[in-house]
C-alpha positions as CSV (number, residue, x, y, z in Angstrom):
1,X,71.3,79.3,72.0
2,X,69.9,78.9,75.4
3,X,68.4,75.8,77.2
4,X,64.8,74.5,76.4
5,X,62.0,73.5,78.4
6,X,63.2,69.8,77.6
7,X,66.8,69.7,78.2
8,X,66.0,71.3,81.6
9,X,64.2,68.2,82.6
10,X,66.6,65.3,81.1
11,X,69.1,67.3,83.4
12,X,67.1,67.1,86.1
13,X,66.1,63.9,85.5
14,X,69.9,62.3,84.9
15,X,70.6,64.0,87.8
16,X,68.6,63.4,90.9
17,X,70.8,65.6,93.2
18,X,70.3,68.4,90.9
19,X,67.4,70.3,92.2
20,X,68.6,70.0,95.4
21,X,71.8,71.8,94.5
22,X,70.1,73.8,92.4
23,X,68.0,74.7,95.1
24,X,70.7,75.5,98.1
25,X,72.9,77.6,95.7
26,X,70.1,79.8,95.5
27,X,69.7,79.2,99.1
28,X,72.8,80.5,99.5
29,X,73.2,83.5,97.4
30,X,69.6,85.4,98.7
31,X,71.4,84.7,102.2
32,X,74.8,85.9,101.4
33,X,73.5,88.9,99.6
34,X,70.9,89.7,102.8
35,X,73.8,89.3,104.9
36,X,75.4,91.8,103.1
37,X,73.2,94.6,101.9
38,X,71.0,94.6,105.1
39,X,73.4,93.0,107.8
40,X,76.8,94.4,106.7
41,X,79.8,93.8,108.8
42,X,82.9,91.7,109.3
43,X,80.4,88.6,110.5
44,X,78.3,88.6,106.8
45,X,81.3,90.0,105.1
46,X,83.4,86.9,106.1
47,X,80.9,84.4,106.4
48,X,81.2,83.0,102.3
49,X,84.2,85.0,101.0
50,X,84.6,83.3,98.1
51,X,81.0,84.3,96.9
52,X,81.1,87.8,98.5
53,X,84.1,87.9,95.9
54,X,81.9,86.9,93.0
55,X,79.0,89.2,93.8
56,X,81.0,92.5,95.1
57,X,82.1,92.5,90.8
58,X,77.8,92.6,89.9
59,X,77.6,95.1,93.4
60,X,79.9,97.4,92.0
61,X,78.7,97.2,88.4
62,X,75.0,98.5,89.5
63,X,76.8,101.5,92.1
64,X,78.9,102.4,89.1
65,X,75.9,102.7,86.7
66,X,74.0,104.3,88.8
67,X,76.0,106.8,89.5
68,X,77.4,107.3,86.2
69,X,76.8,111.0,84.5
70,X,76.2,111.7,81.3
71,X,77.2,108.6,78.7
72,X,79.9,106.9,81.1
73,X,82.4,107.4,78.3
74,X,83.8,110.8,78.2
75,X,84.5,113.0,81.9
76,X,81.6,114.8,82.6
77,X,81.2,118.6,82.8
78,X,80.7,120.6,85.9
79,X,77.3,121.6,84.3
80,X,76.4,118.1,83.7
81,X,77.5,117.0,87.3
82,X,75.5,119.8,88.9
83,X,73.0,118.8,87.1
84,X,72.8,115.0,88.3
85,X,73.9,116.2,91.8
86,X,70.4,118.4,92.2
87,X,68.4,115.6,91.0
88,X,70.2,112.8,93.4
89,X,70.4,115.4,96.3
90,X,67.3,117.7,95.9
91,X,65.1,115.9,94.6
92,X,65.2,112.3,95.7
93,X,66.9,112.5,99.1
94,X,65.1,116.6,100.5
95,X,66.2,115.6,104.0
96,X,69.7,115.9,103.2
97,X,69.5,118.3,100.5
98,X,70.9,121.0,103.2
99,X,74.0,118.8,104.3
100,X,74.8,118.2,100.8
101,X,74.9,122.0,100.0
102,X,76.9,122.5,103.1
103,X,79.9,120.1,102.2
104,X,80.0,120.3,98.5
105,X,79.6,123.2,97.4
106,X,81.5,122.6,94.0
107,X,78.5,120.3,93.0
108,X,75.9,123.2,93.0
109,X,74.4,125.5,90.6
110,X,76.6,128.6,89.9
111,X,79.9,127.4,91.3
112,X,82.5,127.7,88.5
113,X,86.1,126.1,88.8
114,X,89.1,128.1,89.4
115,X,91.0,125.3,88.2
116,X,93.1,126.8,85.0
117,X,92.2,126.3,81.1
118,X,93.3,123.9,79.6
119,X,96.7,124.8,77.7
120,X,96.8,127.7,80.0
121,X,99.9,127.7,82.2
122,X,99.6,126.6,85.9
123,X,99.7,129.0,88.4
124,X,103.1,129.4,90.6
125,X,103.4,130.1,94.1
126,X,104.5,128.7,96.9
127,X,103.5,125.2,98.0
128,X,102.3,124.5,101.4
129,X,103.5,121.2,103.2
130,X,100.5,119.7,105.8
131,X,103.0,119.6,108.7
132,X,103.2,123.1,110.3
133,X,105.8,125.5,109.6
134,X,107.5,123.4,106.4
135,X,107.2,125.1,103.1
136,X,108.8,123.8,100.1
């Protein structure tokens, strides 16, 4: 169970100081997550690194479910990532529908991997180093 009404206020009662605390840790946490979500940087970052600690856990939580496709369990299809792409891209954010097409085109509509089957043998070929003029 959870605490009552009651058991609330003998706390607060046996415990003078205890609103007061009660009061500045939430004091501190609206601040430190201001500081961080609207005023981001080294200076807000740093400022309470223990509790930027505790909260970029809950942070990452929400980014991960919210931009989770399909049930979060098994990988998700290039059918079903399109899919969530053109609602997050198109439809929310228009402005920057255009940039979005022009860097990632694998998360359109109507692009299809080249990427081999699976159980299908890789392709071989040569393999290109990224320093100029090394092949391996």
């Amino acid at each position: 169970g959870g605490l009552d009404g009651s058991a609330i206020r003998l706390a607060l009662h046996s415990w003078p100081g205890l609103w007061s605390v009660l009061v500045r840790v939430a004091e501190v946490v609206c601040w430190t997550v201001y500081e961080v979500v609207f005023n981001p940087g080294p200076r807000g970052v740093m400022k309470l690194p223990r509790l930027h600690t505790l909260l970029a856990a809950a942070i990452r939580h929400q980014v991960i479910s919210l931009a989770k496709v399909g049930d979060g369990v098994a990988d998700a299809t290039y059918e079903e990532v399109q899919a969530f792409e053109e609602v997050a891209w198109k439809v929310n954010r228009p402005e920057q529908w255009d940039s979005f097409r022009a860097h990632r085109p694998y998360s359109l509509k109507g692009y299809h991997s080249r990427a081999p089957d699976v159980g299908a043998p890789a392709p071989d070929g040569v393999v290109h180093s990224l320093s100029s003029g090394a092949e391996m």
